[in-house]
N, C-alpha and C positions, 0 to 999 in steps of 0.2 A: 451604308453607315458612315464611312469613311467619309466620303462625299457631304454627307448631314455635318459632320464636324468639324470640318475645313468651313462652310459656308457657313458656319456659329462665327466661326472666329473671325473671319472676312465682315459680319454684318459688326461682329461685336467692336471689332475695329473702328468701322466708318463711327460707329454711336462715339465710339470715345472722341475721335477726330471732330467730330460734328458738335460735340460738347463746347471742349477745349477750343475750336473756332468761334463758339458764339459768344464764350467767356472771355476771349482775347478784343472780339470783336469793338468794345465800346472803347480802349482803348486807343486799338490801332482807330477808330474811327477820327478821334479826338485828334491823335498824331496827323492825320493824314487832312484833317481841317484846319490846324493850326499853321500846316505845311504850305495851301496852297489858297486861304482863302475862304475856302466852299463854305459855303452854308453863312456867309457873315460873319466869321471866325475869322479875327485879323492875324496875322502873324506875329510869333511872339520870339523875342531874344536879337541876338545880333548886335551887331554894332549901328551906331546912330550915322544917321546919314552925309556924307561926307560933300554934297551938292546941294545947294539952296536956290530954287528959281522962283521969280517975282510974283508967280502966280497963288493967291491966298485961297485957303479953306478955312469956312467955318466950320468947328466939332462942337458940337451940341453934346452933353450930358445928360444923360436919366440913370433913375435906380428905380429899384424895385426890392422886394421882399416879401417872399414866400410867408405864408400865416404864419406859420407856427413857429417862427423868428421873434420873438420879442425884443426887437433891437429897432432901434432910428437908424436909417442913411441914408443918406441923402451928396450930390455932388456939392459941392462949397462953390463954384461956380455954375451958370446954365449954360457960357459955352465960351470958346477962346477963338479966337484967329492967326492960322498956322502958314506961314509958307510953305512949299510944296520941298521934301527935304530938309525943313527944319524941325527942332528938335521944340516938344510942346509938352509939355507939363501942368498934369490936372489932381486937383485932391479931391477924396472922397470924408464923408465923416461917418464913422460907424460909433453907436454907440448903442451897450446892455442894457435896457431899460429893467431887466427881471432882477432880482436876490439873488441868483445864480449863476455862476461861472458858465459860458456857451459857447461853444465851437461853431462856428458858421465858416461856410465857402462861397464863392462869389463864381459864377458863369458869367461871361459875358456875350456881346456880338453887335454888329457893326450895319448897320443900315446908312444905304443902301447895299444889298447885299454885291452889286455887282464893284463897288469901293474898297473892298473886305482884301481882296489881294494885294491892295497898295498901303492897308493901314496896319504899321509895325509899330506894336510893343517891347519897347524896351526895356525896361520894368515894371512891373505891375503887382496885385495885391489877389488877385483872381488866380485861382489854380491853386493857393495855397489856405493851408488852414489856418485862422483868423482864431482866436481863444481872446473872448472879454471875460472881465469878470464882473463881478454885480454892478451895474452904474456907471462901468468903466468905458471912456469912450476915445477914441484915437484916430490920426488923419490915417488915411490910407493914400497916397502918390500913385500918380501911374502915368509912367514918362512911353512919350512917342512920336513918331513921326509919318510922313504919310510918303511915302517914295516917288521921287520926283517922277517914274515911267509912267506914273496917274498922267503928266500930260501928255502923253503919246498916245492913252488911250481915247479912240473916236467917243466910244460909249460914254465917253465921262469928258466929254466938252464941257457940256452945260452944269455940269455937275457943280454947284456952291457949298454945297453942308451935307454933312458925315454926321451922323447921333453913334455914340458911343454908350450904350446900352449895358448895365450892371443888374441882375439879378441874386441875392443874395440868401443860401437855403443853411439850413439848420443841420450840425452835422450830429451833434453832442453837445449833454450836457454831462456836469460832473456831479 
């Protein structure tokens, strides 16, 4: 009997553990994409890059938007040309098309996916919560730079163009 009750609490244990991991999990996942890259996730934060080499990247812009968005956005440019450590600067425009005040959030990601570790966000508009109101429509910035170690990488010789990719979802309405 003893034994039946010790092995309750030992399974009932792992369950909570096993919960409380999977509920952590999307987080840390996030953390740990924005950290290194993976998945097309560029890196976000940090200081702008303090090295500028002659070699240029073009960053392509798209957006996108989940259905049930009632909003326009769209990039205000199709794409810019960055030297490699310099600092590059692009607008977004979002705008409420509905009568109703809407929370939306922005995902983003970085093709080519093996580029994603060299391309830093310095600020951006993604990750955070966006609130229009009815008709209201505003730029959104997203300052960056691509790290000059992209020329060291063999994989990314031939490499010319970066698309910087925005998906935008519906969080709330009021």
């Amino acid at each position: 009997m003893k034994k039946d009750s010790h092995l309750a609490i030992i399974l009932g244990a792992l369950v909570f553990m096993m919960l409380g991991i999977a509920y952590a999990s999307v987080p840390l996942y996030r953390m740990f994409c924005q950290k290194t890259g993976y998945g097309g996730t560029p890196r976000i934060g940090g200081n702008p890059s303090d090295a500028i080499l002659d070699r240029s990247i073009t960053v392509q812009f798209t957006s996108n938007i989940h259905r049930s968005l009632p909003w326009q956005f769209k990039p205000l440019q199709h794409s810019i040309s960055v030297k490699l450590g310099e600092n590059g600067m692009a607008y977004y425009w979002a705008e409420n098309l509905s009568n109703e005040p809407i929370i939306g959030m922005a995902t983003y990601n970085v093709s080519p996916d093996k580029a994603a570790p060299y391309f830093h966000k310095v600020a951006c508009f993604c990750f955070e919560k966006q609130k229009l109101n009815p008709k209201q429509g505003m730029n959104m910035p997203v300052l960056f730079f691509i790290d000059p170690a992209f020329a060291d990488d063999p994989q990314l010789k031939d490499l010319k163009t970066i698309t910087l990719s925005y998906t935008f979802f519906r969080l709330s309405q009021f």
